[in-house]
N, C-alpha and C positions, 0 to 999 in steps of 0.2 A: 025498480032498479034493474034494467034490463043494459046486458052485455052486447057492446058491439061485434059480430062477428070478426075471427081475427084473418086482417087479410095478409097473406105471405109474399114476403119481398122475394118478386122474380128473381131482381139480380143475385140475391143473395143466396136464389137456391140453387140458380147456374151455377155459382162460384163453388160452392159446396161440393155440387155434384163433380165439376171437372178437377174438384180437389181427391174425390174417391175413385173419379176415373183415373188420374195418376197413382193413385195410390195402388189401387188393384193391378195396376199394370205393373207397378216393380215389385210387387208381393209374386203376380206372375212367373214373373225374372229371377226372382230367389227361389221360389218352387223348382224351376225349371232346371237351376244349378244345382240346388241339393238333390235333386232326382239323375243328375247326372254324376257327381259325387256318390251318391251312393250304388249306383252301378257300378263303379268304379272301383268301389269298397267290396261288394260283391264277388267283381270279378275277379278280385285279389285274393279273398277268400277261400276261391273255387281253385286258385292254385295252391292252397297253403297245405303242405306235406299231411298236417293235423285233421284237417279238413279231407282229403284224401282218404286217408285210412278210414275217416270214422265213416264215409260213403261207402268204400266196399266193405268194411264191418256191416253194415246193415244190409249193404244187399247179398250180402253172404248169408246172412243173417232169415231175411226174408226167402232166399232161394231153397235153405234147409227147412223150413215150414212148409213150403208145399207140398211136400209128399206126407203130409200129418192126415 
């Protein structure tokens, strides 16, 4: 009882593949938005009054340690 070797359908590994080429490529695309999205989030952040303080809190903070 011996097994025929299995052989793979070309076509069907083309098709596959340029299904994951598309696919990668708007996975890309969404990467690429939420990374600029969240820059964006960031930089809003970096303005937020809250944000502000708690920055020169700390390096207030770190400036009075150096002379320790």
């Amino acid at each position: 009882m011996t097994q025929e070797p299995f052989t793979p359908d070309i076509e069907q590994i083309k098709a596959t593949s340029a299904k994951f080429k598309a696919l990668f490529e708007r996975m890309d695309a969404q990467i690429l938005v939420l990374d600029d999205i969240i820059a964006q989030l960031e930089e809003e952040n970096r303005r937020s009054p809250i944000y502000q303080y708690r920055l020169n809190k700390a390096k207030r903070l770190l400036n009075s340690n150096v002379n320790l």
